[in-house]
N, C-alpha and C positions, 0 to 999 in steps of 0.2 A: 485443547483447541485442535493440535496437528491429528489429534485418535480421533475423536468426535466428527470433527466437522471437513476434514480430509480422507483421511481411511476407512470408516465406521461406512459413510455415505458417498465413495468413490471422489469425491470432490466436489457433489452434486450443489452442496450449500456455498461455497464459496464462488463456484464457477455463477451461479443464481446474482452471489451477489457483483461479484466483476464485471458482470451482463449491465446491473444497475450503474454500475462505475460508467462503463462504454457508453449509457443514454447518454449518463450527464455529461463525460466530456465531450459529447460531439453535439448537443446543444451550447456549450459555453461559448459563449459570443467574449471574446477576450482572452486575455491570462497565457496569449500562447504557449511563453516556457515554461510556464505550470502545470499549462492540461496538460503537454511534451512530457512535463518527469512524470504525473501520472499515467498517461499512457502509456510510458517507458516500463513502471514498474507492477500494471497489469501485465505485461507481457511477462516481466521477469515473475512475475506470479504464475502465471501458468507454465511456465517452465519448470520452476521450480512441483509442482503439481504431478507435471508428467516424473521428475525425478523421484519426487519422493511413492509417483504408483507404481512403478519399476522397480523402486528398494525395496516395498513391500511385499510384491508377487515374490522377488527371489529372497525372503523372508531377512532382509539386512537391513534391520531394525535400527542397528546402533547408529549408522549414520542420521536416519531420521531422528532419533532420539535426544542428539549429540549437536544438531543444528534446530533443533524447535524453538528452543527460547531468541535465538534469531530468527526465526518466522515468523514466532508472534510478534516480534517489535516490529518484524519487517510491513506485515501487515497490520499492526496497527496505526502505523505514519501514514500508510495508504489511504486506510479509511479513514482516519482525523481528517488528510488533507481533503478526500471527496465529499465531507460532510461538510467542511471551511469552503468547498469550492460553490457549493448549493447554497450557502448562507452570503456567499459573498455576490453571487449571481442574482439573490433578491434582495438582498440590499442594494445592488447598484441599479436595480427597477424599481425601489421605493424612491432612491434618492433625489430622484427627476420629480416627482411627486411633492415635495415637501418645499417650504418655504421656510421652517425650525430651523436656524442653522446648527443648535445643539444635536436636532436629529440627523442634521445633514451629516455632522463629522462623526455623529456614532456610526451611521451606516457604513461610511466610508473607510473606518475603522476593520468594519468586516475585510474590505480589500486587503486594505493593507494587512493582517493578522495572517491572511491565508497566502500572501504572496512571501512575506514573513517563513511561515511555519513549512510551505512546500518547499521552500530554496532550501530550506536549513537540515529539513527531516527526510525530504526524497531523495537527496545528494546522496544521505546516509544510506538509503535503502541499496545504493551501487556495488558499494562495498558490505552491504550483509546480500544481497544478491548472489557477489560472488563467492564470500564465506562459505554459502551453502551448495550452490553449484560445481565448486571448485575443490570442494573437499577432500583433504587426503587423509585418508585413513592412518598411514603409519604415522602419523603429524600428530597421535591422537592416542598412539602405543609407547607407551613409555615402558621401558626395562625395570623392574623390579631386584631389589638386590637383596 
């Protein structure tokens, strides 16, 4: 993921998709402290971005290497939660539509699942955020005896 779709392509594919992120949350009518942690951690996604394009020009790979499997969790919480936030935004425009009340509380269900999964999963993105941000190399060198 971090070689391919960061490095290989400058960050061309993920920034395309953060673009897609930005539509959705500035359409979301609701969810404020939700769209908040996703907008929080588009930001901290391109941060992280600009870090890991600076490791690679001056060829310090290991950090990249060493904090990836934190960025792919970090970004997959992201995009679960922007994909829960688009399913929970048509479901709450079907809802008004229906008189089922089985369909009522499955749509409503979406809400709830995505207000659910961002508190729980973007909280976490803070602190792998800073994991990778804040990296210290010697934290990472161990003495060999």
């Amino acid at each position: 993921y971090v070689g391919r779709k960061i490095l290989k392509d400058q960050g061309k594919t993920i920034l395309d998709l953060l673009s897609r992120i930005e539509t959705t949350v500035t359409k979301s009518n609701g969810f404020e402290n939700e769209v908040k942690l996703i907008k929080d951690s588009v930001t901290k996604t391109k941060e992280i971005l600009n870090l890991y394009t600076k490791l690679a020009s001056e060829k310090e790979m290991n950090q990249i290497l060493e904090t990836a499997t934190d960025f792919l969790r970090f970004s997959g919480n992201l995009i679960i939660s922007w994909i829960m936030l688009e399913q929970a935004e048509l479901a709450k425009s079907k809802s008004s539509n229906t008189s089922n009340e089985d369909e009522k509380n499955y749509l409503e269900s979406k809400s709830i699942d995505f207000v659910v999964f961002t508190r729980n999963y973007l909280t976490r993105n803070i602190g792998l955020a800073a994991t990778i941000l804040d990296y210290k190399q010697e934290l990472h060198q161990f003495p060999v005896h």
